[in-house]
SENUZA-354507 format. One record per residue (C-alpha): residue number from 0; residue in three letters; x, y, z. Coordinates in steps of 0.05 Angstrom, whole numbers. Last residue first. Layout:
N
@num=NUM, residu=ALA, x=X, y=Y, z=Z
...
END
This chain:
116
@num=115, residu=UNK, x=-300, y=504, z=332
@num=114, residu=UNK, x=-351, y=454, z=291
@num=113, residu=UNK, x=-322, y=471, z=227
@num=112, residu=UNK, x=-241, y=453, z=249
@num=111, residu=UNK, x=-258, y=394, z=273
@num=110, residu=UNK, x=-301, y=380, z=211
@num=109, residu=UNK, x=-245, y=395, z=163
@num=108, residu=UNK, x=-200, y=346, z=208
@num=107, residu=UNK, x=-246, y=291, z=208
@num=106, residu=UNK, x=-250, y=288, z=129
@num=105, residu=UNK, x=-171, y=293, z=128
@num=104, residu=UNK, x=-176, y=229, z=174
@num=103, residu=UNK, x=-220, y=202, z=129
@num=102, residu=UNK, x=-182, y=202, z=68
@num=101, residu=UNK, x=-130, y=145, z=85
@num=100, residu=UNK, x=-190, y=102, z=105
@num=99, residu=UNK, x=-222, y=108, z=34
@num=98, residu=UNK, x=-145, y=88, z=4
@num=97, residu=UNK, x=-144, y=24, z=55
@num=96, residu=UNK, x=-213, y=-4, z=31
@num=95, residu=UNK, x=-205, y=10, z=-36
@num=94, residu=UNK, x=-147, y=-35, z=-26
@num=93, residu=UNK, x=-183, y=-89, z=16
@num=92, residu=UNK, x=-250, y=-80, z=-40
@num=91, residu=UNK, x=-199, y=-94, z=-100
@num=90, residu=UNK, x=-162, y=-155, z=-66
@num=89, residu=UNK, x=-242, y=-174, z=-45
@num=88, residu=UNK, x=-261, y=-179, z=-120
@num=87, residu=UNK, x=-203, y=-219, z=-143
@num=86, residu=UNK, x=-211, y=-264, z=-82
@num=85, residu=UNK, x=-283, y=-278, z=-108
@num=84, residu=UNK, x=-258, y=-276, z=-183
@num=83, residu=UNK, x=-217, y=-338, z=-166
@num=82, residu=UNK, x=-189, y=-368, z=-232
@num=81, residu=UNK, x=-191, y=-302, z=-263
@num=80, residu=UNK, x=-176, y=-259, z=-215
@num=79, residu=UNK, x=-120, y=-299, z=-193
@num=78, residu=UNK, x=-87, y=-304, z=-261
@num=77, residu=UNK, x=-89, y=-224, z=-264
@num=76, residu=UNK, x=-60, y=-210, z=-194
@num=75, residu=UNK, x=-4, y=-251, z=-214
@num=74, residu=UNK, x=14, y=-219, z=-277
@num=73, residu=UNK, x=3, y=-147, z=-235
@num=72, residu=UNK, x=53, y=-168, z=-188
@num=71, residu=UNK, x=34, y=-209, z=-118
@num=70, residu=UNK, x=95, y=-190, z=-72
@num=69, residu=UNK, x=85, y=-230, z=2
@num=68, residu=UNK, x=145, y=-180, z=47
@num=67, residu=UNK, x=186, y=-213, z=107
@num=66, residu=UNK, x=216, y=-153, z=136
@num=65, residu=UNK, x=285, y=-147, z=175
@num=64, residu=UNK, x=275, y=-79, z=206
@num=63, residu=UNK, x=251, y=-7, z=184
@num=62, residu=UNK, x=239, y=-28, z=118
@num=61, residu=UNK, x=223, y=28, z=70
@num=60, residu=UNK, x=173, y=49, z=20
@num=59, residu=UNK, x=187, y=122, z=-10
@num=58, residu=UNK, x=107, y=134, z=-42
@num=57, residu=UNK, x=93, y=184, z=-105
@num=56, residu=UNK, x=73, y=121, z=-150
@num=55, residu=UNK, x=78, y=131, z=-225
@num=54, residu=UNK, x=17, y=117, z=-251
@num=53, residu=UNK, x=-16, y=54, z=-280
@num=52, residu=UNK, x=-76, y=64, z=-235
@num=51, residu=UNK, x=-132, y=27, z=-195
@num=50, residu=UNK, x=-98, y=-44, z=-166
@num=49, residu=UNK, x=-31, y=-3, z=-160
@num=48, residu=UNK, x=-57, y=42, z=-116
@num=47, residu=UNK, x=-59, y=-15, z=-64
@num=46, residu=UNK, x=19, y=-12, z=-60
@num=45, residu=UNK, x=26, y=-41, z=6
@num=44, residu=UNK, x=-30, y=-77, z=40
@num=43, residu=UNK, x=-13, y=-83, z=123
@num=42, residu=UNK, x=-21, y=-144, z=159
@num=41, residu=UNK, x=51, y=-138, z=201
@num=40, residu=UNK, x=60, y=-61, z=208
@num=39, residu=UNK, x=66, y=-5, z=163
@num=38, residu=UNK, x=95, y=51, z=196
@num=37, residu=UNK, x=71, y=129, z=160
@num=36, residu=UNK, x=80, y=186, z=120
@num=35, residu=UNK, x=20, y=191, z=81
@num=34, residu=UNK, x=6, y=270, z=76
@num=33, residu=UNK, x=82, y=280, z=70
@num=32, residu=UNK, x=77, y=314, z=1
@num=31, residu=UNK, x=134, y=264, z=-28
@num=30, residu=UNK, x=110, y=207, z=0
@num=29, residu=UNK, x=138, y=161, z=61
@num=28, residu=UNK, x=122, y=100, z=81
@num=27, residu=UNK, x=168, y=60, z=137
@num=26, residu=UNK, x=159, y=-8, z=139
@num=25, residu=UNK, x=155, y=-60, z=197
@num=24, residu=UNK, x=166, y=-139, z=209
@num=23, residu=UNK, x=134, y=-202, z=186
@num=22, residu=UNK, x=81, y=-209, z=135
@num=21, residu=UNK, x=72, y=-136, z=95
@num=20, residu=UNK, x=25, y=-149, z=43
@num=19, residu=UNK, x=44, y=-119, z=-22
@num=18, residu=UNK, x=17, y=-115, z=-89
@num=17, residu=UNK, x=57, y=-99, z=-155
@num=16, residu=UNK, x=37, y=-52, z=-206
@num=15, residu=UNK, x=100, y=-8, z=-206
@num=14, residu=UNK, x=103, y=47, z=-246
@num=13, residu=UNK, x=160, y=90, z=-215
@num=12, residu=UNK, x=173, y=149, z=-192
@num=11, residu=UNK, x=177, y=144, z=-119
@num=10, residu=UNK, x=210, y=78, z=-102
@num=9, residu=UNK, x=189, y=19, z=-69
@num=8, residu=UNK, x=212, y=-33, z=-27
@num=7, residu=UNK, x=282, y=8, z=-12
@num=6, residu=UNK, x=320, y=-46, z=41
@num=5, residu=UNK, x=333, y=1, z=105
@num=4, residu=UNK, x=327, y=-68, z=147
@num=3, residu=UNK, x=340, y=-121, z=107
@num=2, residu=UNK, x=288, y=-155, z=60
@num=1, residu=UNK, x=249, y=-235, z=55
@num=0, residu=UNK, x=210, y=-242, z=-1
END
């Protein structure tokens, strides 16, 4: 899906189980407590808690520039888990793998602060 620049990808608020990969172009990610503010570049998963929760999502998802955006919803994510559970399985591991990196640098910062 191809989006304008300042087109709203996601919204805070809302349950929405859809997967992103960002293909061409740059996002802008913003949440409500500011502890994920951040530019999503070309390669970046969008949305990955949406493989673990049904939630409301906190995030303000942005383009910052014409964007070309691959959108795999939760129907989608379903039928390729079960006709490929080995991409099934590494969808789940790339988003666990992008929420564990977003609490290391909090991590680093406590022991920072502990060793001075």
């Amino acid at each position: 899906r191809r989006v304008p620049a300042g087109f709203r990808v996601m919204i805070p608020g809302r349950s929405d189980r859809t997967l992103r990969f960002v293909v061409e172009g740059a996002l802008w990610q913003e949440s409500a407590a500011g502890n994920r503010d951040k530019v999503l570049a070309a390669g970046t998963i969008v949305g990955e808690d949406a493989l673990f929760s049904d939630a409301a999502g906190d995030l303000d998802v942005r383009a910052l520039e014409d964007s070309l955006i691959l959108e795999l919803p939760l129907a989608r994510q379903k039928e390729l888990a079960a006709s490929c559970p080995e991409i099934g399985f590494e969808l789940l591991r790339a988003g666990g793998a992008v929420i564990a990196a977003g609490a290391r640098p909090t991590v680093a910062r406590d022991e920072d602060v502990a060793a001075n």
